[in-house]
mmCIF file as Biopython writes it, N, C-alpha, C and O atoms, coordinates in Angstrom:
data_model
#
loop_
_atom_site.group_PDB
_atom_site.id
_atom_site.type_symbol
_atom_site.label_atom_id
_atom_site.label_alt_id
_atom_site.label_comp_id
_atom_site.label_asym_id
_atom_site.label_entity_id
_atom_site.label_seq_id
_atom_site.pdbx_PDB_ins_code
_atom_site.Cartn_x
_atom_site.Cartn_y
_atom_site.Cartn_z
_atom_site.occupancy
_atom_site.B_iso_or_equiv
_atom_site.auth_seq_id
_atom_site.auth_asym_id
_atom_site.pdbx_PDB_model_num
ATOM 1   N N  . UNK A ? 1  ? 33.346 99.614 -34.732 1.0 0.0 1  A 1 
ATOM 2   C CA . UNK A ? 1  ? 31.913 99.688 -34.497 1.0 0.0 1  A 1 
ATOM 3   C C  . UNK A ? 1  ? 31.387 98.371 -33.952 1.0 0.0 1  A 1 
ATOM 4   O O  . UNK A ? 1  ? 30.642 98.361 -32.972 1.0 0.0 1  A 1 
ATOM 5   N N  . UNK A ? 2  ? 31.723 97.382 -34.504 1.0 0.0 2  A 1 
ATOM 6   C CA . UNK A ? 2  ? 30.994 95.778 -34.078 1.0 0.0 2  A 1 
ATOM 7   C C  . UNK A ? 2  ? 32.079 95.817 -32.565 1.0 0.0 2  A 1 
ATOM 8   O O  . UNK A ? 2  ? 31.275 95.837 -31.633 1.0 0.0 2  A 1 
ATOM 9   N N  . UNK A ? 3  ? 33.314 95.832 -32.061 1.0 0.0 3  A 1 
ATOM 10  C CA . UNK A ? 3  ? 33.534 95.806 -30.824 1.0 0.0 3  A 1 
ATOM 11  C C  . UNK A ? 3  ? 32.586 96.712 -30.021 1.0 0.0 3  A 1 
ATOM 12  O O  . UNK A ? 3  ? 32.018 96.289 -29.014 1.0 0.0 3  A 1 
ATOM 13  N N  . UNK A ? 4  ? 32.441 97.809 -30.423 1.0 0.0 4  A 1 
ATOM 14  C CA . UNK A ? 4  ? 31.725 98.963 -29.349 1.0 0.0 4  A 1 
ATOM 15  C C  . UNK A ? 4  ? 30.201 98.811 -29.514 1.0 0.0 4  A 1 
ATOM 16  O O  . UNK A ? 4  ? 29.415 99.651 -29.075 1.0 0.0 4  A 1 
ATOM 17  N N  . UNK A ? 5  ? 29.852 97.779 -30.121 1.0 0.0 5  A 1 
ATOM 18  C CA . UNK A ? 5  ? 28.315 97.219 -30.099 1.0 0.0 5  A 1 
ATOM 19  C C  . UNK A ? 5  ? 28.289 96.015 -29.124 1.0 0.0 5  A 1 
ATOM 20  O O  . UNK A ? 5  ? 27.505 95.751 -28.212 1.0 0.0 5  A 1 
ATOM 21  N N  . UNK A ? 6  ? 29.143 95.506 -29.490 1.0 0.0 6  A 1 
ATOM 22  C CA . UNK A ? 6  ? 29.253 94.067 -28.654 1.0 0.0 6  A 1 
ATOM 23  C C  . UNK A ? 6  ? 29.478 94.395 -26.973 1.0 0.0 6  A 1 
ATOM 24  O O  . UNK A ? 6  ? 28.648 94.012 -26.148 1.0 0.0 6  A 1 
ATOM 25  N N  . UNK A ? 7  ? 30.408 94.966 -26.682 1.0 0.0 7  A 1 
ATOM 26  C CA . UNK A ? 7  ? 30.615 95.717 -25.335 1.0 0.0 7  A 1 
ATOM 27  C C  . UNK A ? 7  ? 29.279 96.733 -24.809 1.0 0.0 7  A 1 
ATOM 28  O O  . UNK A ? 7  ? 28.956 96.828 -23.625 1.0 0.0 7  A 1 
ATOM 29  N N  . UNK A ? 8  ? 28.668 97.376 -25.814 1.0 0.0 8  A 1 
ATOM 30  C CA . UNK A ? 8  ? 27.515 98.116 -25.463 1.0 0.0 8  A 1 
ATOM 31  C C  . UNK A ? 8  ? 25.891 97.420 -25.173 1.0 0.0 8  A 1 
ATOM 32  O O  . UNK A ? 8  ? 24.836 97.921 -24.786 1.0 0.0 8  A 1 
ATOM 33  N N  . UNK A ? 9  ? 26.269 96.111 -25.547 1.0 0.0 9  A 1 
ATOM 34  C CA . UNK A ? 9  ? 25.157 95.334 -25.507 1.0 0.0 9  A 1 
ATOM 35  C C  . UNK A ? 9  ? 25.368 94.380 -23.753 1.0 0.0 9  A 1 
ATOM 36  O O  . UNK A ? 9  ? 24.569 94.199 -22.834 1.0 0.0 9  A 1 
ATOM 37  N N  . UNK A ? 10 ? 26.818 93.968 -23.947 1.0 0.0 10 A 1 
ATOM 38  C CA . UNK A ? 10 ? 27.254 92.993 -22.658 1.0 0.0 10 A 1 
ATOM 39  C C  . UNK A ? 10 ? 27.455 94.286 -21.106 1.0 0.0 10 A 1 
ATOM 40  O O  . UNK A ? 10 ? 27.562 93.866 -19.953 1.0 0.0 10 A 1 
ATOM 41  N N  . UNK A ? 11 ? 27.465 95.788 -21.451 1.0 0.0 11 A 1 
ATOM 42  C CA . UNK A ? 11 ? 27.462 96.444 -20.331 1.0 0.0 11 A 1 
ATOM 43  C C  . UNK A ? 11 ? 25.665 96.729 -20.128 1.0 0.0 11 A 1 
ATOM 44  O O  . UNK A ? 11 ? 25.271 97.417 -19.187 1.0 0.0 11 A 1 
ATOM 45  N N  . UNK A ? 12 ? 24.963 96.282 -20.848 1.0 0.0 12 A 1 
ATOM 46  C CA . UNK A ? 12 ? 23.324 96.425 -20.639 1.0 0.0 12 A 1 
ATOM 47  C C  . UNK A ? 12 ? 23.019 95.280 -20.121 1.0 0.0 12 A 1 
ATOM 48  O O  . UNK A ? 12 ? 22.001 95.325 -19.430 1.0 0.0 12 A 1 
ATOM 49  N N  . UNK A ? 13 ? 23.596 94.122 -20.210 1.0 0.0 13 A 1 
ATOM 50  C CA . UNK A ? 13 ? 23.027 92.459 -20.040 1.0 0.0 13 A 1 
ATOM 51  C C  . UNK A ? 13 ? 24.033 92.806 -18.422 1.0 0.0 13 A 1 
ATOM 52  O O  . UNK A ? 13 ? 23.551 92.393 -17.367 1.0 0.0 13 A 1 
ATOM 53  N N  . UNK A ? 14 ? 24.706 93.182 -18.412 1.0 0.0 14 A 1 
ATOM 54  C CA . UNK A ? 14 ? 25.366 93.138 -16.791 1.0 0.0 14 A 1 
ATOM 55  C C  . UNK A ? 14 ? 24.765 94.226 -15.627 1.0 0.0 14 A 1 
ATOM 56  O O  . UNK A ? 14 ? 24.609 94.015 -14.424 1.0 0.0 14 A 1 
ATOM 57  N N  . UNK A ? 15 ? 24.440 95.641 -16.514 1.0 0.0 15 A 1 
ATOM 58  C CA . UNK A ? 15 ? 23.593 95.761 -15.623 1.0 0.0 15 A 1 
ATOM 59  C C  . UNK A ? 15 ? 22.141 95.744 -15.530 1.0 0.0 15 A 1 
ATOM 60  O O  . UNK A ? 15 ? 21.680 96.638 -14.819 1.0 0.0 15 A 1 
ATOM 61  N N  . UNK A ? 16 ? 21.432 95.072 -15.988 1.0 0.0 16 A 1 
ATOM 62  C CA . UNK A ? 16 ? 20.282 94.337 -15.806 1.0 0.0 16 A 1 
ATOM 63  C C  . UNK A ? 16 ? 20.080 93.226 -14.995 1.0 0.0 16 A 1 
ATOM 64  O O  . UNK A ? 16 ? 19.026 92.881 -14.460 1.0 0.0 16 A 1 
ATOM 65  N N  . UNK A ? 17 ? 21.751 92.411 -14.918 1.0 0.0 17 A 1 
ATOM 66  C CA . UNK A ? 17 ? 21.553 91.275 -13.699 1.0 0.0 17 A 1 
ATOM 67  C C  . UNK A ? 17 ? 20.603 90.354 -13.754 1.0 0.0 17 A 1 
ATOM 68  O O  . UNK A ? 17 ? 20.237 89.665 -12.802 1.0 0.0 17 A 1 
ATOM 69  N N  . UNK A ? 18 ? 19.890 90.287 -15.626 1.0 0.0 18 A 1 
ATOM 70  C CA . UNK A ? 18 ? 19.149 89.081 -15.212 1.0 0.0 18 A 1 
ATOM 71  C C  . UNK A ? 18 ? 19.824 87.566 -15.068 1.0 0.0 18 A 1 
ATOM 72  O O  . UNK A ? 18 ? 19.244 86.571 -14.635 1.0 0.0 18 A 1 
ATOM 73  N N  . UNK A ? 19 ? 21.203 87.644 -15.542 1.0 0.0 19 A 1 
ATOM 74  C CA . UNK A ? 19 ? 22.026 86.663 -15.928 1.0 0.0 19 A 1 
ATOM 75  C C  . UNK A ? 19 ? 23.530 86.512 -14.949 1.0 0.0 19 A 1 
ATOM 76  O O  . UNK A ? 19 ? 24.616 86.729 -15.487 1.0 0.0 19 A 1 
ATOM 77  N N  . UNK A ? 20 ? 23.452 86.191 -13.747 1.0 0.0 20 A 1 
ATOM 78  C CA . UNK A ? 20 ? 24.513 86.658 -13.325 1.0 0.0 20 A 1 
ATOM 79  C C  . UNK A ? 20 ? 25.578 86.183 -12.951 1.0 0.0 20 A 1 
ATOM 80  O O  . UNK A ? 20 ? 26.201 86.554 -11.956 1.0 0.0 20 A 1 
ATOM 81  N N  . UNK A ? 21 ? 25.970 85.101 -13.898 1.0 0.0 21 A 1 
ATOM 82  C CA . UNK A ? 21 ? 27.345 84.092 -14.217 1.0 0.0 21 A 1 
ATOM 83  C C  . UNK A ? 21 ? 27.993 85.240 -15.205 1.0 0.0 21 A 1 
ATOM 84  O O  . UNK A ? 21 ? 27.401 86.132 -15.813 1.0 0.0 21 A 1 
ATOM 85  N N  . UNK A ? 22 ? 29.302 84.952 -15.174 1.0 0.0 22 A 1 
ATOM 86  C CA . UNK A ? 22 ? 29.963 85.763 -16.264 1.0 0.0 22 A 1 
ATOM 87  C C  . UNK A ? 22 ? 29.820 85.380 -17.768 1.0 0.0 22 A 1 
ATOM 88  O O  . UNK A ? 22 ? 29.356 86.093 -18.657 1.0 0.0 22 A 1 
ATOM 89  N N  . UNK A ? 23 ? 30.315 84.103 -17.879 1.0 0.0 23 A 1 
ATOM 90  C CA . UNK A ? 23 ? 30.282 82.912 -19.270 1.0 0.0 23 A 1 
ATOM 91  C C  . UNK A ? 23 ? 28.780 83.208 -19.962 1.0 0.0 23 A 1 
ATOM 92  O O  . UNK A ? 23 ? 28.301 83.596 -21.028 1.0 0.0 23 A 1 
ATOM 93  N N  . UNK A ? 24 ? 28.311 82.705 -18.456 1.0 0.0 24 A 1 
ATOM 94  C CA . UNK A ? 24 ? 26.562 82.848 -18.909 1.0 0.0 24 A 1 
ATOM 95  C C  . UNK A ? 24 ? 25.853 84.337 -19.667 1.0 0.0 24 A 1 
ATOM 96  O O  . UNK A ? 24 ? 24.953 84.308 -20.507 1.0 0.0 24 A 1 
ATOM 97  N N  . UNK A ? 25 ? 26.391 85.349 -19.230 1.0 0.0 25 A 1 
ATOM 98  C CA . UNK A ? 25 ? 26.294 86.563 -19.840 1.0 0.0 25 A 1 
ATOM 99  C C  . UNK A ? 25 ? 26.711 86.649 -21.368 1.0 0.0 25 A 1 
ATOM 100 O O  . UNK A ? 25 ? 26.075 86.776 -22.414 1.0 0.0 25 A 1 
ATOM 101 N N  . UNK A ? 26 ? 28.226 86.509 -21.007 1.0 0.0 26 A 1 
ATOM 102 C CA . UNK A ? 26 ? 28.613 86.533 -22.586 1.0 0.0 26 A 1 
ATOM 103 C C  . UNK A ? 26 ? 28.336 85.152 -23.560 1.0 0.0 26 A 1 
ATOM 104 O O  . UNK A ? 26 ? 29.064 85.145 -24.553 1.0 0.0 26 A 1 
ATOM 105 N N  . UNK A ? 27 ? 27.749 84.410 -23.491 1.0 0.0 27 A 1 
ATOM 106 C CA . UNK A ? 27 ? 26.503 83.421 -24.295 1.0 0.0 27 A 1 
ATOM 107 C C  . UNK A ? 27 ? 25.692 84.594 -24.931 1.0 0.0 27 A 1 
ATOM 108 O O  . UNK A ? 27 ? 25.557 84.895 -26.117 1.0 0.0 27 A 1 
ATOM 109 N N  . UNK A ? 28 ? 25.205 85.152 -23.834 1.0 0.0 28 A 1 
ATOM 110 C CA . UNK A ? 28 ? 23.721 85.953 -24.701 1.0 0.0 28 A 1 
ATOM 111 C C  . UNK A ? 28 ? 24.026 86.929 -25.175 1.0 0.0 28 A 1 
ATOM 112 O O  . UNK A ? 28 ? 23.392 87.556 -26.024 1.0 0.0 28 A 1 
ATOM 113 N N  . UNK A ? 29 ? 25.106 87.217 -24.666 1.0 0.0 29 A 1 
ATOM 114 C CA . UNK A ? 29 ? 25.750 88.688 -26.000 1.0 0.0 29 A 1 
ATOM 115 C C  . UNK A ? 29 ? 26.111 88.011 -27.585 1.0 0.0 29 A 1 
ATOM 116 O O  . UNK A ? 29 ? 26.224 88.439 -28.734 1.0 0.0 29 A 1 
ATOM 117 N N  . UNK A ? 30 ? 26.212 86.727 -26.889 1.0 0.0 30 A 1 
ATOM 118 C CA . UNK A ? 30 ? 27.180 86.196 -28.469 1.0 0.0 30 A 1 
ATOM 119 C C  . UNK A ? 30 ? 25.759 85.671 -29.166 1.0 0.0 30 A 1 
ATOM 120 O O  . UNK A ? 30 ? 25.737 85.404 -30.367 1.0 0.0 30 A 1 
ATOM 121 N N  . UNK A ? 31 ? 24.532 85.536 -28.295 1.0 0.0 31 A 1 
ATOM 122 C CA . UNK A ? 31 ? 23.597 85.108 -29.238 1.0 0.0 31 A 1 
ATOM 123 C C  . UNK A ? 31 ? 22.559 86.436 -29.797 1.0 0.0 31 A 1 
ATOM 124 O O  . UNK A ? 31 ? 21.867 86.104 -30.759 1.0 0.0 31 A 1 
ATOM 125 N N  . UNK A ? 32 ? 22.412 87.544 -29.432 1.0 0.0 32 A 1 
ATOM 126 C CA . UNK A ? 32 ? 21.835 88.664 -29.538 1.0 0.0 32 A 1 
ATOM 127 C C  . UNK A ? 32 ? 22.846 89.560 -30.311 1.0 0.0 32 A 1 
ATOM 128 O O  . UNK A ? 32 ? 22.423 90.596 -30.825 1.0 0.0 32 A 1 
ATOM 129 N N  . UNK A ? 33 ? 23.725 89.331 -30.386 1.0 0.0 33 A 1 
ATOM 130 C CA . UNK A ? 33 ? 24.949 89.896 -31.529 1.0 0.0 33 A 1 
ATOM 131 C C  . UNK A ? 33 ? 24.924 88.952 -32.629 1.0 0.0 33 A 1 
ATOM 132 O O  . UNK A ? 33 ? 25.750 89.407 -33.421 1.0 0.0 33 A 1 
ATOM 133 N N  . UNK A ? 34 ? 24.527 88.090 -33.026 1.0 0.0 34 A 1 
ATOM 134 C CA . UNK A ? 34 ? 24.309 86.917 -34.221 1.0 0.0 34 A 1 
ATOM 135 C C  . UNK A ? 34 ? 23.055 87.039 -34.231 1.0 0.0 34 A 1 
ATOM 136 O O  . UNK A ? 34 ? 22.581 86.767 -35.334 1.0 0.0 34 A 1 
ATOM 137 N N  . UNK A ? 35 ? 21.980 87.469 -33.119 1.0 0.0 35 A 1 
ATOM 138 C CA . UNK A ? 35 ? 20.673 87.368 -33.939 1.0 0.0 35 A 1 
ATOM 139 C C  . UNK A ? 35 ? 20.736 89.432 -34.734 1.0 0.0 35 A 1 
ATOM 140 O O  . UNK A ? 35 ? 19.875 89.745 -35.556 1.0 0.0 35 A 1 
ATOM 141 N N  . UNK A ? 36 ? 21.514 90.188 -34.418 1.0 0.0 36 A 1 
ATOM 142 C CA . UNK A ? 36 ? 22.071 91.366 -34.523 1.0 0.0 36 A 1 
ATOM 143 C C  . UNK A ? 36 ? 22.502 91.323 -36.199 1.0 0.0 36 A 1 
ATOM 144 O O  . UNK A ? 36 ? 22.239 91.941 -37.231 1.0 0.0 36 A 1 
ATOM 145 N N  . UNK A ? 37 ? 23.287 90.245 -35.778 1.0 0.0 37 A 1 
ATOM 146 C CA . UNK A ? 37 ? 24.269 90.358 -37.522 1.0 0.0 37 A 1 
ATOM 147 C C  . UNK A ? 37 ? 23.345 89.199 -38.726 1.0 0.0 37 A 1 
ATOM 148 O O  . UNK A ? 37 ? 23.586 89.381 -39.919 1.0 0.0 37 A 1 
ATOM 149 N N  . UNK A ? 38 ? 22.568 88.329 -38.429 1.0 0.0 38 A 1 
ATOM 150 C CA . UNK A ? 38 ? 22.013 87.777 -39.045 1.0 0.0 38 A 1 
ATOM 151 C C  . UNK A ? 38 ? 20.568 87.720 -39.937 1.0 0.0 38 A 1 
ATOM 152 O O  . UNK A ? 38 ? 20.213 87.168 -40.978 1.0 0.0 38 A 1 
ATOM 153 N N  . UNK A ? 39 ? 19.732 88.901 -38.598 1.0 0.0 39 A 1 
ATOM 154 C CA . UNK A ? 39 ? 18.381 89.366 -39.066 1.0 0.0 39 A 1 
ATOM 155 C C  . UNK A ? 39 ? 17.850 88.159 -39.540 1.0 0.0 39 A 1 
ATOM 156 O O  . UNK A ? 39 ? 17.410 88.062 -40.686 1.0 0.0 39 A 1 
ATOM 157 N N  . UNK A ? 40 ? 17.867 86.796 -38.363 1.0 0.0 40 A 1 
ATOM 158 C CA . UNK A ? 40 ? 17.144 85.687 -38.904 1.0 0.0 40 A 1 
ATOM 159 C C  . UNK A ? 40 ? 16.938 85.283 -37.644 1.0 0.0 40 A 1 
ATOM 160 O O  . UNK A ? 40 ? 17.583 85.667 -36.668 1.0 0.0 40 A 1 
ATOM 161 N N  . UNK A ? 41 ? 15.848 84.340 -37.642 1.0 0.0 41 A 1 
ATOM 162 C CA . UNK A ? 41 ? 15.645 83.383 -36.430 1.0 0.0 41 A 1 
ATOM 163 C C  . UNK A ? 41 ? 15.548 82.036 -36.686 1.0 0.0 41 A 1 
ATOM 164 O O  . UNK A ? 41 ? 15.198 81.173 -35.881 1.0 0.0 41 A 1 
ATOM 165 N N  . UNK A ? 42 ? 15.940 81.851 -38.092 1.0 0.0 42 A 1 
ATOM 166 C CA . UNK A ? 42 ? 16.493 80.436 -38.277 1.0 0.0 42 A 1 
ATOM 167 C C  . UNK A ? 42 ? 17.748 79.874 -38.043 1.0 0.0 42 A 1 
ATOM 168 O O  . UNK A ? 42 ? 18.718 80.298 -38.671 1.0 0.0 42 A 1 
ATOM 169 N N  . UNK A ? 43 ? 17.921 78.512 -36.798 1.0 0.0 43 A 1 
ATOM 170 C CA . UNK A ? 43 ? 18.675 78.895 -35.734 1.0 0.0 43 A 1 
ATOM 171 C C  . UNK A ? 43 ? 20.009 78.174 -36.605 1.0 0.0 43 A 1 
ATOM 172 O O  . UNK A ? 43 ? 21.049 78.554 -36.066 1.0 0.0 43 A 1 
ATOM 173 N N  . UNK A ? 44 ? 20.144 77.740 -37.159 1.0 0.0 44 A 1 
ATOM 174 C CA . UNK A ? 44 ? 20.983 77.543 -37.753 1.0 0.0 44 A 1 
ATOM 175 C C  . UNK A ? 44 ? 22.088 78.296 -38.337 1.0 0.0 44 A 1 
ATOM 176 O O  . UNK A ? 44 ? 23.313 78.172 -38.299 1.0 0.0 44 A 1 
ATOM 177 N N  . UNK A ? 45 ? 20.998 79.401 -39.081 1.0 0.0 45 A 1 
ATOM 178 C CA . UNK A ? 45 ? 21.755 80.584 -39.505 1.0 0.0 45 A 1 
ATOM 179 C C  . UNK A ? 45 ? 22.348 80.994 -38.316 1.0 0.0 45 A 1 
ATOM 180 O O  . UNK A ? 45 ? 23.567 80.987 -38.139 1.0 0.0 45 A 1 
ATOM 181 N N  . UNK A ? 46 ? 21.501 81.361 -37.472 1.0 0.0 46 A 1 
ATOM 182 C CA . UNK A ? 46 ? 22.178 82.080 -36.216 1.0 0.0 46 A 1 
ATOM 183 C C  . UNK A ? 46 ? 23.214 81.528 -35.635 1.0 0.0 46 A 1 
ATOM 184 O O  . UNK A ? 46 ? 24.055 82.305 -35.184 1.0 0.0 46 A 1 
ATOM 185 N N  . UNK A ? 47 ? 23.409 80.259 -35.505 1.0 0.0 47 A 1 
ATOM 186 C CA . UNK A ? 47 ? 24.337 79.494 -34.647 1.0 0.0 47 A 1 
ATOM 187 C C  . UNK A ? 47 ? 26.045 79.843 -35.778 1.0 0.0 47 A 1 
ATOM 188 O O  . UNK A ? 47 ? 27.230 79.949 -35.465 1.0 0.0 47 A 1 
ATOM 189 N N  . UNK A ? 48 ? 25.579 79.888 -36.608 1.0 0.0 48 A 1 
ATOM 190 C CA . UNK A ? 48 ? 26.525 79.659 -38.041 1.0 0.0 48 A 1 
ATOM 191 C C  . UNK A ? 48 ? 27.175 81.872 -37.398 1.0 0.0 48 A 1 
ATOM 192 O O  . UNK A ? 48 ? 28.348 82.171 -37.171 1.0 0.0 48 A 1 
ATOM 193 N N  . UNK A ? 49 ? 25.923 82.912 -37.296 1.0 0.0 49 A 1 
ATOM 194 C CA . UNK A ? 49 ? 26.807 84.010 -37.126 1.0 0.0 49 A 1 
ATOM 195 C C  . UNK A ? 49 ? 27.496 84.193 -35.840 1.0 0.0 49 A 1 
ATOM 196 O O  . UNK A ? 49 ? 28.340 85.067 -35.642 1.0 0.0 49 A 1 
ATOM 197 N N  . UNK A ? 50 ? 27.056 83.235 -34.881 1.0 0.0 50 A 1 
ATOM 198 C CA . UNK A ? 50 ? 27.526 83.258 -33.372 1.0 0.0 50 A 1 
ATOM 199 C C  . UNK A ? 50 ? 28.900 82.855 -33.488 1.0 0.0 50 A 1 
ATOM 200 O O  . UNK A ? 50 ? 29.773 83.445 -32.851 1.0 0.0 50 A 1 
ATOM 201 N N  . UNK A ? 51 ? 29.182 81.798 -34.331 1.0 0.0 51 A 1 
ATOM 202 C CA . UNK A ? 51 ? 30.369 81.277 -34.099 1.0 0.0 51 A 1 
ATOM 203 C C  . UNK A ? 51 ? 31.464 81.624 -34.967 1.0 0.0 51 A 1 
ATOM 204 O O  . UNK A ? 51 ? 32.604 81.195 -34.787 1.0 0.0 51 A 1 
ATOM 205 N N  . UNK A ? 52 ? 31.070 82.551 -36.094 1.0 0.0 52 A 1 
ATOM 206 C CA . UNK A ? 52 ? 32.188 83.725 -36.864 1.0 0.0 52 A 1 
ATOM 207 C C  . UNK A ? 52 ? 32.327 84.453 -36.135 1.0 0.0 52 A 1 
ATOM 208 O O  . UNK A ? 52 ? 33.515 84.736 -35.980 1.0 0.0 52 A 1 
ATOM 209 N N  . UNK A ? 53 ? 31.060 85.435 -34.987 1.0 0.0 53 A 1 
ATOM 210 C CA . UNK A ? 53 ? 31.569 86.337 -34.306 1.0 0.0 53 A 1 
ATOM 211 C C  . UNK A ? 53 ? 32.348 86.423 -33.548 1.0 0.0 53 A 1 
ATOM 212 O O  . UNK A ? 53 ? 33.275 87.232 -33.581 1.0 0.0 53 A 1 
ATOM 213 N N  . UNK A ? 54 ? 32.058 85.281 -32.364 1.0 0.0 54 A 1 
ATOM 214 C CA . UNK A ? 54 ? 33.218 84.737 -31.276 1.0 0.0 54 A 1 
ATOM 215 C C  . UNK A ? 54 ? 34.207 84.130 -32.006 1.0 0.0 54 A 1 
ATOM 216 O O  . UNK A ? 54 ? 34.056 82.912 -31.900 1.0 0.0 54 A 1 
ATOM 217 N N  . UNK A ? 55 ? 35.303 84.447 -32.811 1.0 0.0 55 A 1 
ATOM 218 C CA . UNK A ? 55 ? 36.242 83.736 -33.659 1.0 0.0 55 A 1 
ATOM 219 C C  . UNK A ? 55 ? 36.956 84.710 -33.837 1.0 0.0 55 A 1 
ATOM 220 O O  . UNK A ? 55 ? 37.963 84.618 -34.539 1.0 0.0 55 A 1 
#
């Protein structure tokens, strides 16, 4: 389920094209999937689920 969220989120951010580096894309999947898994906007927290997720 968390792969086929993560992929379902980065095939919406690609075709939307607001972002259109590759790296640069998957940044904002990895930060909208941690603001996803964290239900916080304290960035700390967030930075802390970004970097379990990408791991």
């Amino acid at each position: 389920m968390e792969k086929d969220l993560r992929t379902k989120i980065y095939k919406l951010a690609r075709s939307l094209q607001v972002i259109k580096h590759k790296k640069s894309q998957e940044s904002l999947v990895s930060l909208v999937f941690g603001l996803i898994a964290s239900r916080s906007v304290v960035f700390s927290e967030l930075a802390d689920k970004m970097d379990r997720t990408t791991h």
